[in-house]
Each structure stands twice: as C-alpha cells, then as structure tokens.
C-alpha positions in Angstrom: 26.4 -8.9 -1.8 26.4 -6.9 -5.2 23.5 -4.8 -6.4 21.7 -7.4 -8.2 21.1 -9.0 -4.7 19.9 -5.8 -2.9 17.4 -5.4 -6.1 16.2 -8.6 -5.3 15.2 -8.0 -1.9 13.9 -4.9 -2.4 11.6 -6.1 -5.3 10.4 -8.5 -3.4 10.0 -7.2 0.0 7.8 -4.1 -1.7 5.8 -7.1 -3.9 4.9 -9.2 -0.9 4.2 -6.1 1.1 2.0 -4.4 -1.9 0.3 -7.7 -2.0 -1.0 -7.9 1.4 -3.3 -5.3 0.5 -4.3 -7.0 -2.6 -6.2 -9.8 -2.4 -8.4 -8.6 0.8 -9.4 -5.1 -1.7 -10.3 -7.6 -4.3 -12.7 -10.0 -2.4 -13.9 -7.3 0.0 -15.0 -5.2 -2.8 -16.9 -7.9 -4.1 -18.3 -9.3 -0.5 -19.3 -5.5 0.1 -21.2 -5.3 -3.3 -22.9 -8.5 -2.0 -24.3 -7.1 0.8 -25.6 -4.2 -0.1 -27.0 -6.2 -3.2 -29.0 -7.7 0.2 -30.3 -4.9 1.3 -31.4 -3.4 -1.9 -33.4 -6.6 -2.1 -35.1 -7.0 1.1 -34.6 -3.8 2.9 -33.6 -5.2 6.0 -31.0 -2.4 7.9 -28.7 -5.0 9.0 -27.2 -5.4 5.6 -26.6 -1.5 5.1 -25.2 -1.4 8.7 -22.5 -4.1 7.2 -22.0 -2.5 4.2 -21.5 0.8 5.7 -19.1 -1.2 8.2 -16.9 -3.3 6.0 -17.0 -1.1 3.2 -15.4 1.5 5.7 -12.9 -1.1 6.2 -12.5 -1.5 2.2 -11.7 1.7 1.3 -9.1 1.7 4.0 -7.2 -0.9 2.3 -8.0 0.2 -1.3 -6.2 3.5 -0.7 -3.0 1.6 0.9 -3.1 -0.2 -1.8 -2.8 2.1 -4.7 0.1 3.7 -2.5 2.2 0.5 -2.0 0.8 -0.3 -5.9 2.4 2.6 -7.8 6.1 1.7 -6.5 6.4 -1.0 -8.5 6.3 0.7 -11.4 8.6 2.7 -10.3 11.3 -0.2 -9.7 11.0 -1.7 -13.4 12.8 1.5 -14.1 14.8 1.8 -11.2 16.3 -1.1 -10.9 15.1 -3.5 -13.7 15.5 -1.5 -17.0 17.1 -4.0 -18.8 14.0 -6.0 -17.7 12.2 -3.3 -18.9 13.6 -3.0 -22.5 13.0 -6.5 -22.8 9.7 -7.1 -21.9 7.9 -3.8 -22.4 6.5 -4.6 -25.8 4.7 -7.4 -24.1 3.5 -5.7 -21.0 3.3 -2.4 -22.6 -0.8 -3.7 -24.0 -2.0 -5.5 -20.8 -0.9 -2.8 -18.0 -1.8 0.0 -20.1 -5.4 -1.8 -20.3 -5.4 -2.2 -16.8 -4.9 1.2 -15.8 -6.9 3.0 -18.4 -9.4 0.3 -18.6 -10.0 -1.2 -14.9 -8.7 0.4 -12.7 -10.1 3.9 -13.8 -13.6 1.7 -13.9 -13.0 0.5 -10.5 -11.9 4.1 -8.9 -14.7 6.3 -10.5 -17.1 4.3 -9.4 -15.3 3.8 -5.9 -15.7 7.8 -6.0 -19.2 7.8 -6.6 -20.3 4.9 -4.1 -18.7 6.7 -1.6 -19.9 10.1 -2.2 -23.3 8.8 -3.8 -25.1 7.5 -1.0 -27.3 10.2 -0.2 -26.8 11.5 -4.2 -27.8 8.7 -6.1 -30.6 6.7 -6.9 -30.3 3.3 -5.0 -30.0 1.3 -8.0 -27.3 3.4 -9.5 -25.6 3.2 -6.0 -25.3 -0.1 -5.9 -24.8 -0.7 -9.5 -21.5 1.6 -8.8 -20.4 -0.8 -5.8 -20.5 -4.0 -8.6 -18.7 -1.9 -11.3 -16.0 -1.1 -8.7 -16.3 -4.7 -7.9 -15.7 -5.7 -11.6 -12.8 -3.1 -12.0 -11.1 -4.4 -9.3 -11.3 -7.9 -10.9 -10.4 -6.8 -14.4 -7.5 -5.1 -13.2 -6.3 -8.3 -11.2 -6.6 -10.3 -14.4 -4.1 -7.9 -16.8 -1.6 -8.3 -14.3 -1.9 -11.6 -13.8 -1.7 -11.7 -17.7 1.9 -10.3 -17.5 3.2 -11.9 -14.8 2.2 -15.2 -16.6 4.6 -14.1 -19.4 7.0 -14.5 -17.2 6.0 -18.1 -15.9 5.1 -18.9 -19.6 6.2 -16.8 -22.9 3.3 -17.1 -25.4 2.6 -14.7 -28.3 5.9 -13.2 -28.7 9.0 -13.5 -31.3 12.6 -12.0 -30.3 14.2 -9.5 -32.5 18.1 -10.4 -32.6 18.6 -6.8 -33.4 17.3 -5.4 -30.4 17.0 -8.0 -28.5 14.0 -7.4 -27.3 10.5 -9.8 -27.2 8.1 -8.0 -29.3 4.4 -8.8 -29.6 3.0 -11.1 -32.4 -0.1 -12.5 -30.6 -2.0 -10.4 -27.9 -4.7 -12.8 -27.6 -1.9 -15.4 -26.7 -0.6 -13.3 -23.9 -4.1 -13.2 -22.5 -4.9 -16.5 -22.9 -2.3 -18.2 -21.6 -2.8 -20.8 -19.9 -1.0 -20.0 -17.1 -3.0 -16.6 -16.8 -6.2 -18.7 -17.0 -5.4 -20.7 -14.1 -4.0 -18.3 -11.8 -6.3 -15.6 -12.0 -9.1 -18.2 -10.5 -6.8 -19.6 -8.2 -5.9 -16.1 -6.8 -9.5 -14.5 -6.7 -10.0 -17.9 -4.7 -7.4 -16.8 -2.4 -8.5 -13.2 -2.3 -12.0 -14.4 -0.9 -10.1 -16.5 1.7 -8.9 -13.1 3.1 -11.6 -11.3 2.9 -14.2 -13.4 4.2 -11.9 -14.2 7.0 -11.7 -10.6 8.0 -15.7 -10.3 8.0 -15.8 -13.7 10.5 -12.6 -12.0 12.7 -14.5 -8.9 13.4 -18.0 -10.2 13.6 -16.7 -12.9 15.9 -14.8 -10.3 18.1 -18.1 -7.7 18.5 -20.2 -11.4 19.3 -18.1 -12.8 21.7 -17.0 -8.6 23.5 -20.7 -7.5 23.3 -23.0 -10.0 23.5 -25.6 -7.8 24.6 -25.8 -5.5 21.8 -28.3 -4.2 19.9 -26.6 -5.3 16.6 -25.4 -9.0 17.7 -27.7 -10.5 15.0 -26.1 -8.0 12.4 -22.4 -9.9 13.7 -24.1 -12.7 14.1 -25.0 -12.9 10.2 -21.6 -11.6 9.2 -19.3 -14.2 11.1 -21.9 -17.0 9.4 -21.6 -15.4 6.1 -17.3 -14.9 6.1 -17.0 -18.5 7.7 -19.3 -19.4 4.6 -17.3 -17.7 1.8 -13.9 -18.6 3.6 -14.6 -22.5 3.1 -15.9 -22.0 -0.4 -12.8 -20.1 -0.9 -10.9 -22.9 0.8 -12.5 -25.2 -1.8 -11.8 -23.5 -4.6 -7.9 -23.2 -3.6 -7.8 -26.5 -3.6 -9.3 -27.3 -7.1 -7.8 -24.2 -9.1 -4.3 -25.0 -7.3 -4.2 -28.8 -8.0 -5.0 -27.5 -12.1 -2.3 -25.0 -11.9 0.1 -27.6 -10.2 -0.4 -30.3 -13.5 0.3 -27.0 -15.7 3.3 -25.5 -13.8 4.4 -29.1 -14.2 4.0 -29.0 -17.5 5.7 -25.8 -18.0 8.2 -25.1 -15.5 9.2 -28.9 -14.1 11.8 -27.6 -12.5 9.3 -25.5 -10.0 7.4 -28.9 -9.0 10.8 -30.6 -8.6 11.8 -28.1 -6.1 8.3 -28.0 -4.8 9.2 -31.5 -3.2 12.4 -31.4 -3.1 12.9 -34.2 -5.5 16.1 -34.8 -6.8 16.1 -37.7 -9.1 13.2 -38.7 -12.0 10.5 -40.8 -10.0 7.8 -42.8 -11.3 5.1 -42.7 -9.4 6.8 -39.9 -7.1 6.0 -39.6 -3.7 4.6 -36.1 -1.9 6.7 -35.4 1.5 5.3 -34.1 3.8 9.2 -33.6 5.7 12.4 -33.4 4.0 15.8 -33.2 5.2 18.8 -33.1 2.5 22.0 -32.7 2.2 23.5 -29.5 2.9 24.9 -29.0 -0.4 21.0 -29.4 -1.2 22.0 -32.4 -4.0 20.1 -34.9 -2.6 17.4 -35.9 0.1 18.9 -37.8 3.1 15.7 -38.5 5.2 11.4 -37.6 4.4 8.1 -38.9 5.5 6.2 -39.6 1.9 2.7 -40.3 1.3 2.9 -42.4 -2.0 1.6 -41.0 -5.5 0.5 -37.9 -4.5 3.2 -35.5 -6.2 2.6 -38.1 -9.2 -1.3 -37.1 -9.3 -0.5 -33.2 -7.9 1.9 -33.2 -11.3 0.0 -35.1 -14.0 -3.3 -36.5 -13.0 -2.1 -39.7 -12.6 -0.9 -41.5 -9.6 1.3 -43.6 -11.2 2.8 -40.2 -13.7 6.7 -39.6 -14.1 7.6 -36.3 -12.2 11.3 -35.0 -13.4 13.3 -34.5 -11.0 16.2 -31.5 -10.0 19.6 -33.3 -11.3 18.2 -34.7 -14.2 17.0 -31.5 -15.0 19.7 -29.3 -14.0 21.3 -31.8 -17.1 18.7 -31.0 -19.5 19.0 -27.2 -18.7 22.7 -27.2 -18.5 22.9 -29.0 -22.2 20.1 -26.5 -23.6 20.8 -23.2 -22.3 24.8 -23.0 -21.2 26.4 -24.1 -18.4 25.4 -22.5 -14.8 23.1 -23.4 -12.1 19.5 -23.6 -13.5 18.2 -24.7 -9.7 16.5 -22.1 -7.2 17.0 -22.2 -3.6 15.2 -25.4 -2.8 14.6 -24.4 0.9 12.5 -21.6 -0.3 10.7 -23.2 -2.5 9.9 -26.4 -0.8 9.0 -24.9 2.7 7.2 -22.1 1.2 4.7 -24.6 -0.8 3.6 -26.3 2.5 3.5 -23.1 4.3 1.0 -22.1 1.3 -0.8 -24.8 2.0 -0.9 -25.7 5.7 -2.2 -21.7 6.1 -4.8 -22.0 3.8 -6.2 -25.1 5.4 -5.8 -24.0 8.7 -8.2 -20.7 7.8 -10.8 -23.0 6.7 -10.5 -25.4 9.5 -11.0 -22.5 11.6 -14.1 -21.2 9.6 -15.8 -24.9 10.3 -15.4 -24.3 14.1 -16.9 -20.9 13.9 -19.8 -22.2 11.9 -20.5 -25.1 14.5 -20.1 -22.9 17.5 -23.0 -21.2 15.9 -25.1 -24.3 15.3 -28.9 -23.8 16.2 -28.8 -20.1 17.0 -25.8 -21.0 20.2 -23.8 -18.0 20.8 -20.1 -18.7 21.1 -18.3 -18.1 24.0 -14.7 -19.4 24.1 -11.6 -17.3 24.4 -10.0 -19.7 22.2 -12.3 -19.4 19.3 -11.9 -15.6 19.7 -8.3 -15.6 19.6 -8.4 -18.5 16.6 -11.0 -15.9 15.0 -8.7 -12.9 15.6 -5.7 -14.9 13.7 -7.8 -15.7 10.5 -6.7 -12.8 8.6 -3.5 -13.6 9.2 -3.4 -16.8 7.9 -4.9 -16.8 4.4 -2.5 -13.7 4.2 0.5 -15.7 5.0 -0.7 -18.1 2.7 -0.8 -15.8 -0.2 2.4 -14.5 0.3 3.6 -17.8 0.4 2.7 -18.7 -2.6 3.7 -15.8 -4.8 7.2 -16.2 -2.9 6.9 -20.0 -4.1 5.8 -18.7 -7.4 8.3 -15.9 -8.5 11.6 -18.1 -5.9 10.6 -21.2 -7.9 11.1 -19.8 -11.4 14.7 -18.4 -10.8 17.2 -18.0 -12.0 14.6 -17.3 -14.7 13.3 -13.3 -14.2 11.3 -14.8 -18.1 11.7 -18.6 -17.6 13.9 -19.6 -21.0 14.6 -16.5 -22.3 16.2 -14.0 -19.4 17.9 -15.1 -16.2 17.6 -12.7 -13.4 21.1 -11.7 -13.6 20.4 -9.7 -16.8 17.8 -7.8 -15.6 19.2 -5.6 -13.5 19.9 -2.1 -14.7 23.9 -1.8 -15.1 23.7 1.9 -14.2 22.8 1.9 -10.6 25.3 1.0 -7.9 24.7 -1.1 -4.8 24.9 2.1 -2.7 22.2 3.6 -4.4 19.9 0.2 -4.2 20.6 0.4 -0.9 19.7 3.6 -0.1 16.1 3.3 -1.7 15.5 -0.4 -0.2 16.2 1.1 2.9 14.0 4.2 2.6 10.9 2.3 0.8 11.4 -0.3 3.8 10.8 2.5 6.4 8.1 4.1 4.6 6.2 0.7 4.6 6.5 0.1 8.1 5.3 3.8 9.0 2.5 2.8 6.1 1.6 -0.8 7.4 1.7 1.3 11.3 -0.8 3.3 10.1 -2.9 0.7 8.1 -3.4 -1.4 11.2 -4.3 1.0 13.1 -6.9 2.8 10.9 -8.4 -0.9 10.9 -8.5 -1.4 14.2 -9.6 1.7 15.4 -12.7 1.5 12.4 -13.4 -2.6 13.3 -13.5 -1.9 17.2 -16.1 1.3 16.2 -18.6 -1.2 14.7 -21.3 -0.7 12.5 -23.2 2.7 12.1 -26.1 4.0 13.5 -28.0 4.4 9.9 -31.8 5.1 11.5 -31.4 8.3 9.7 -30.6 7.6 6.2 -31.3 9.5 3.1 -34.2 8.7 1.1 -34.1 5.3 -0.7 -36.5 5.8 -3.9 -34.7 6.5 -7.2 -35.5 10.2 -7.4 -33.1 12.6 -7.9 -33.0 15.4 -5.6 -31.0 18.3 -7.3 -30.8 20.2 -4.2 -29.0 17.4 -1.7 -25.6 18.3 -1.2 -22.7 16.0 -2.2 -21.7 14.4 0.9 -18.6 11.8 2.1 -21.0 9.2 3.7 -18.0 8.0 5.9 
C-alpha cells in the first residue's frame, strides 16, 4: 500500500460520510418549506407543530453537514494537488458560484428562519424557509456541475504548456449533459431520504403513543413522507434509466462493469447474479433476464452494449498500455445494492400507506421496525451509487484525460496520509456519535407545544426581541 492508496480511502471514506448528510438537508429543507407553506395557508397548528418538529431535525443535519462539507476542500490540496492544478480552471467558476452564490442564499436565510419566527412577518418567514430551500438546491447543482466534468469533459481545451484544462465554454460545463441528468436523479434520491425520515418518526410516535394528543399531526406526517418517498421512488427510476443510456454513451466501460459483461453483446442480457472468474476476465455462471441491459444502455431491447475486453482493447490501443478496467466487484454489486435499497424504501412506504387505509391505525411491530430502517435504506442507496459512480470511472480521476495515479500530490508521504485518514476517521465517528444522538434525542421529544405563539399578522413589532425559536 503506497500513498496514492491511503488517499484513496481517505477521499472516499470522508465523501461517502459527508454525503450522508447531504441528500436528507437537501429534501428536508424543501419538505419543511412545504409545510409551513401549509400552514400559512390554512392555519391549521398541526403543520407549524411539524415544521417546528422536522425543521428542528433539519438544522441538526444542515450544521453536520457544512462540518463534514468543508474537509473536502481541504483534501484537493492535501492530497490531490496535482488534481488541483489540473482542474481548477474548470472548477474554479462553478464552486466559487456555489459558495458565494447558494450557499450564502441558503445560510442567511437559514439564519433568519430560525431566528425570525417571532421577528418576522409570516410571509417573509416563510418566504426565507423557500429561499433556503432554493439555496440548498442551487448549491447541489454547481457541484454536481463539477463532478460531471469529471464523468464528462465539456467546455475545456488543454494547454500543453501547463498542462492544465483551462475553460473555453462555461455554459458547456453547466450544461452538460451529464450534470443535467444527475442533478434530477439525485434531488430524486434526496427526497427518498428525507421523506423516509418524516414516515420513520411519525410512524414511531403513532405506533408508541397512540393516545396522544398530536396522533393526527403523525398521522398526516407518516401519510405525507410515505407519499413523497414513492414519488421519489418514481422518479429514481425514470431519471436513473436516462442517465444509464447517457453514462452508456459516455463512459461504456462503467455500464460494462455495471453487469459485469465481458464480451460485446447484442441484445445484452441484465443479471441479476454473477459469478466470474477470479481473475475477474470472464463470467463463469449468472441468472439473466434477457434485453434489459440492452434497453437500460440504449433504449432499445435489441441495442449493442460493449463489453469490458473489447474495451480494455480500444482503451489500450487509444490511450497506452495499462489496465483501463475498475474493480468490477465494486462496481457490479454496488449497482444492485443501489437499486435493491431504493426499491425496498418504497416498497416499505406502500405498506405504511395501506396500514393506514380508511383512517386504521397501524399496529404491528414489524412495520415499526421496517419504518425505523427506512432512513437507512435510501441512505445506503445513495452511497451506493456515488461509490458506483466515482469506482466505475477509475482508473479515470477525469475519464480520458487524468488517471488517478497522477493526481495525487507527490509531496506528501504515506505516513502523513495516514496520519490524517486516521484522525479525520476518528473525528467522524465522534461527529456521526453525536449526530445520531442529537436526532434521536430531538425525534423521541416530538413536536412542540406552540399554543403560545407570537403574533401571525405581517406587522412589525420593533420592540420583540430577537429570539432562537428552538
């Protein structure tokens, strides 16, 4: 194990942790906004009970996340600087736009949701909760817009003095098509999260306290998560089958390792189990269901999918000689694991819904436990994916222009990787010790009592104190 290993682990340990936190800020925000949205409109103190409730549990995770967020910027230095030099004309326009831009939108007005609720006018309050909202989401897109450089170079030339990529086109960088696919497909999976943490705790405080005064408040909130986690569900499935026909267009060498497929097929078969050869050259045994990966790939059932030898060839001829192949365990298991957790939170949404069916209450230890594990699951499923996503590209760290290899910063030694994977590590775990707890401790509290609330009209009352309404 050299340095460049230990950098690889550590970048992607802190990624995957960082990201955990991600997509539930990004949809919570927005479910939050929602429901206050509701009871601005009709009034009815259910709705601010939940908003005061989950946005409680929002602001947890939104300040977890800018701590876990700001390490990685830390690392492009660190341990990525020729990475750095090579790509930061590119990124240098999209990341400084999302943190000038979006995410200073999205923490003012954070700042003065929280402290405006007995300050502001209720339509400016809730107008701050949506411009948060949008923040959040702007800043989720100008990442995505770099990362998809990486997937995809657009908009760029290469200087051979420098030997840098320097930006011709910034429109090109944030329209690429790659960027315009994954941002819906991952705002899709950010709702999954969050609208399954809205049906685990509602369902929890139904099922433990069915006699309380504010069952209809859960009641309403495990119907309306279990609603937004299967229109999440559906919209993973339709922005991930278009991003599937463009990664195959793009990166063929990802969807080959997606299935595991070795040699060109036409149509080409999606497995749903593979076993090959240790050497991982070609597949000795797999249960197929015909002409899926054909239509997954190009929209058509009968379509030619390219598969890993033939392009390993093509590579080999057009870049140099090496390995142009990623670890096709990783990839391949980490696709279905995407998948099968995804579909398992929505299956598990349909079952809450039906319990619910004609104003029953449900009852069943199961359910609760199945509820309790719904986080989990679209979490898992979205870490999955970015694992398939970022694994699946290598030995690519900018897929045709720099392998991983020469990314690494030269300078640093594998002692001193080590040394800061193993300190971020134990921070994180002291981090993700407290983050669970904070949540738990706030979810098991349940909503506020809110019968004395500040005035609701839109006057402003220059003698109210500012006031942290949490």
């Amino acid at each position: 194990m050299d340095a460049l290993d230990v950098a690889r682990w550590q970048f992607g340990v802190t990624t995957v942790y960082h990201f955990l936190f991600v997509p539930l800020t990004i949809g919570l925000s927005v479910l939050v906004a929602i429901l206050q949205t509701l009871w601005h409109r009709t009034g009815n103190e259910r709705y601010l009970k939940l908003t005061k409730f989950y946005g409680k549990l929002f602001l947890i995770n939104f300040a977890m996340g800018v701590v876990t967020g700001i390490v990685q910027e830390f690392q492009f230095g660190m341990n990525w600087s020729d990475y750095s030099r090579f790509v930061g004309d590119i990124f240098g326009a999209p990341l400084a736009i999302e943190a000038l831009v979006a995410f200073f939108l999205e923490s003012t007005f954070i700042g003065l949701w929280i402290f405006g609720w007995d300050r502001l006018p209720k339509r400016a309050h809730l107008a701050s909760i949506w411009a948060a909202a949008i923040g959040t989401n702007l800043s989720a897109y100008f990442i995505l817009a770099a990362n998809s450089f990486m997937q995809n170079p657009v908009g760029y030339r290469l200087n051979p003095d420098t030997g840098r990529a320097e930006l011709t086109d910034f429109l090109a960088v944030l329209t690429n098509k790659v960027a315009l696919v994954t941002f819906p497909h991952t705002l899709a999976g950010s709702f999954l999260v969050a609208g399954s943490l809205v049906v685990a705790v509602g369902l929890w405080h139904v099922i433990r306290n069915r006699d309380s005064a504010d069952t209809g408040a859960y009641r309403f909130a495990t119907k309306f998560g279990s609603w937004v986690v299967l229109v999440a569900s559906a919209a993973v499935v339709f922005t991930g089958d278009i991003q599937g026909k463009i990664m195959t267009d793009v990166q063929p060498m990802k969807m080959a390792a997606a299935e595991g497929l070795y040699t060109t097929e036409s149509p080409a078969s999606f497995s749903v189990l593979t076993v090959g050869s240790l050497d991982g050259s070609r597949e000795v045994f797999a249960i197929k269901i015909p002409h899926l990966l054909s239509y997954l790939g190009t929209g058509d059932p009968n379509g030619t999918v390219q598969g890993i030898n033939d392009l390993q060839a093509q590579y080999a001829s057009q870049y140099g000689a090496g390995s142009y192949t990623p670890i096709i365990p990783v990839t391949y298991w980490s696709f279905r694991f995407m998948i099968a957790f995804g579909l398992a939170a929505g299956a598990i949404a349909l079952l809450v819904l039906w319990s619910q069916r004609k104003g029953r209450t449900p009852s069943s230890k199961w359910l609760l436990r199945a509820g309790l594990a719904m986080p989990v699951l679209p979490l898992l499923a979205n870490s999955f994916g970015w694992i398939f996503t970022e694994m699946g590209r290598q030995p690519w760290i900018v897929f045709g222009e720099m392998l991983t290899r020469n990314g690494v910063s030269r300078s640093v030694s594998l002692a001193e990787v080590v040394t800061s994977f193993t300190a971020f590590t134990l921070i994180y775990a002291t981090l993700a010790v407290i983050e669970v707890k904070l949540l738990l401790r706030y979810a098991k509290a349940g909503v506020p009592d809110v019968s004395e609330q500040p005035p609701t009209d839109d006057t402003d009352d220059a003698e109210r104190p500012l006031a942290f309404a949490y």
